[in-house]
Structures are given as C-alpha cells and as structure tokens.
C-alpha positions as CSV (number, residue, x, y, z in Angstrom):
1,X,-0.9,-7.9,-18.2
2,X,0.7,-11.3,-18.7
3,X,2.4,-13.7,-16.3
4,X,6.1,-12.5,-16.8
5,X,5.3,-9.3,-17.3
6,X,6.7,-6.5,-15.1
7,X,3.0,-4.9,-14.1
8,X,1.8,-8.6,-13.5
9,X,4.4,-8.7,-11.2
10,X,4.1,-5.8,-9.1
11,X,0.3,-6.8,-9.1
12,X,1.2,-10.5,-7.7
13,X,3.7,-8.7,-5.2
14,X,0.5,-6.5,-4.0
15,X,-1.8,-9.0,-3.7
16,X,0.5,-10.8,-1.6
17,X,1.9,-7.9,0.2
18,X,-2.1,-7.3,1.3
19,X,-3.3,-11.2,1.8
20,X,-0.2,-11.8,4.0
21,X,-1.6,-9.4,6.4
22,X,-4.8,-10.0,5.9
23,X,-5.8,-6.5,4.3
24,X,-7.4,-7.7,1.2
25,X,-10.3,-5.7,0.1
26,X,-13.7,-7.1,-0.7
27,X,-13.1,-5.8,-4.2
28,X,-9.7,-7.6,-4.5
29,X,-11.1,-10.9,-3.5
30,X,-14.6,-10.0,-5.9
31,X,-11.8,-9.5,-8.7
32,X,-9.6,-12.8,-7.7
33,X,-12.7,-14.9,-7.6
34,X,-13.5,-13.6,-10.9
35,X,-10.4,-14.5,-12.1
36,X,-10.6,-18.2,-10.7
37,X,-14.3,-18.5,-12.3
38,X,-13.2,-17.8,-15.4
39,X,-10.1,-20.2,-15.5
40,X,-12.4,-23.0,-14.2
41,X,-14.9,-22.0,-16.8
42,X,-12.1,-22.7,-19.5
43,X,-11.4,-25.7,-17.9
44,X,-8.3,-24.8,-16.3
45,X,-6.5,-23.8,-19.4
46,X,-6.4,-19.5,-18.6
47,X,-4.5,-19.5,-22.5
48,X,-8.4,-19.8,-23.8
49,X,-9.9,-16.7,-21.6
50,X,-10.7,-13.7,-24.0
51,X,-7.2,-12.0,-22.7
52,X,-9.0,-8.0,-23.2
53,X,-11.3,-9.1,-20.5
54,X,-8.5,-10.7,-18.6
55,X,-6.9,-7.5,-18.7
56,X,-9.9,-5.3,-17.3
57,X,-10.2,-7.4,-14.3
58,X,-6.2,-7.0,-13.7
59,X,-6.4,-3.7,-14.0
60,X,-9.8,-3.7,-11.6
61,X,-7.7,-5.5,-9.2
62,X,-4.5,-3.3,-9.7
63,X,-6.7,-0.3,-8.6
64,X,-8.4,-1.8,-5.7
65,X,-4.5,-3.1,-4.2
66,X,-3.2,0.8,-4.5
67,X,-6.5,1.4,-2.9
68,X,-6.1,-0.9,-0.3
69,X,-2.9,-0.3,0.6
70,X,-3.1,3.7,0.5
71,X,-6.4,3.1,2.7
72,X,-4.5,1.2,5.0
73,X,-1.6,3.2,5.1
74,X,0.8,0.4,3.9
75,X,1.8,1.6,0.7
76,X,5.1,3.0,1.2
77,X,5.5,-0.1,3.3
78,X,4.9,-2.0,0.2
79,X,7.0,-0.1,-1.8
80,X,10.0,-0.6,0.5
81,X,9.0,-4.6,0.0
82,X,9.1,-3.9,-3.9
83,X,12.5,-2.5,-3.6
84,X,13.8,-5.1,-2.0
85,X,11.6,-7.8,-4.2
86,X,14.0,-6.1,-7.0
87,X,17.5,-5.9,-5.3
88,X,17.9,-2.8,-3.9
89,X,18.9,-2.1,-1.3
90,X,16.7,0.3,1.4
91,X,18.1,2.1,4.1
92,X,16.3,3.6,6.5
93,X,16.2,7.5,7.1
94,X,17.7,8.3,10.0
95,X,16.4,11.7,11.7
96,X,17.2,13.6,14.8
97,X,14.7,12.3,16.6
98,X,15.9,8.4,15.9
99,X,18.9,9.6,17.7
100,X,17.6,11.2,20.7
101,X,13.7,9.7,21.3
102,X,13.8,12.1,24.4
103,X,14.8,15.0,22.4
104,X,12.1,14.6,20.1
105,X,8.9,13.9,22.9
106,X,10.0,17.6,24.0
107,X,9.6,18.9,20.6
108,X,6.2,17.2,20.4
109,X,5.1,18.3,23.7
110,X,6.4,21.7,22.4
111,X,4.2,21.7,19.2
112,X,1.1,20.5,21.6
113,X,1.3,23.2,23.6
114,X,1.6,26.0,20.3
115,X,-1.5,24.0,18.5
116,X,-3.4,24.3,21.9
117,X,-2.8,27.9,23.0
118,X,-5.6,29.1,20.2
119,X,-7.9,27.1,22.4
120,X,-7.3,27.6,25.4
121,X,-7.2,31.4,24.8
122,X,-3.5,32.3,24.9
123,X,-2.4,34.2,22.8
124,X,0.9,34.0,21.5
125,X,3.1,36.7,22.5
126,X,4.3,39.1,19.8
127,X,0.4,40.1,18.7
C-alpha cells in the first residue's frame, strides 16, 4: 500500500473511523507506533523505509481495523462512512417497524413469549 493508493485509503479512513471514537485497538496503535519508529529512524524521510516491510505492517494494521470494528460492532457503520467518503449516496432502510415503533414492541413481546414457552413448560399448541 502507498499513500494514494485506494487500499491506503480505506486503511486511513479506518483508522480514523476507529480513533475518532476512541475504539482503537492495542494492536492498531502497536502497528501505528511501529510505523512512526521507523519514519523517525529514517530521519523523517518514509521514501527510505524498506517499503516490503512497510507493507506487512499495513496489512498488520488493516487486519486489526476490520477486527476492531467487527469486534465492536461498527463495521457496517464504517462502511456506510466509506460510502459516503466516496460519493454515494446512502439511504437508510426503511422497515415496518420504522413506521409503526408500537407495532413492532408487540411483535417483540410476541417473539418473547414463543422463545419463553419452552421454559416455562408450555407447550405450544398443535403437538
């Protein structure tokens, strides 16, 4: 991955998604300060790092961001951001339940009572 590049991108836009919410991992920040060591090492000039081990440490921090964000349940929340980072446009589903929030706590209530009747001992009738 280079600076330009389309998967450097996304990875920027993660990291960012994830820091701006403060949901970076441990392993993210391991991988960033790696990242920073290395630049300072080569005296702030990142064109003279070895750009193979560049790569595994963006690809180490690429994993731990999908990681992150599928651990914390914000990836399709990011994914929404990357849509609109790009241009399109995203339009939120609208359901039934959107419509009618009352509607929708009676089905839930409904489906509470089905998934409790096993344990409570009622059996459903039809068996």
């Amino acid at each position: 991955m280079v600076p330009k590049d389309g998967e450097y991108e996304k990875l920027q836009h993660q990291s960012r998604f994830l820091r701006e919410r403060g949901l970076a991992s441990p392993e993210m920040e391991e991988c960033n300060r790696r990242l920073w060591l290395l630049e300072r090492l080569a005296g702030g000039d990142s064109t003279k790092l070895d750009s193979q081990l560049v790569e595994r440490i963006h690809v180490e921090l690429g994993e731990a961001a999908v990681k992150q964000l599928k651990a914390t349940g914000h990836f399709d929340a990011w994914l929404d951001a990357w849509d609109v980072h790009n241009g399109v446009e995203v339009e939120e589903p609208k359901t039934a339940a959107d419509a009618n929030p009352a509607q929708r706590l009676l089905e839930l209530a409904e489906e509470l009572q089905q998934a409790l009747r096993p344990v409570s001992g009622d059996v459903p009738s039809g068996l």
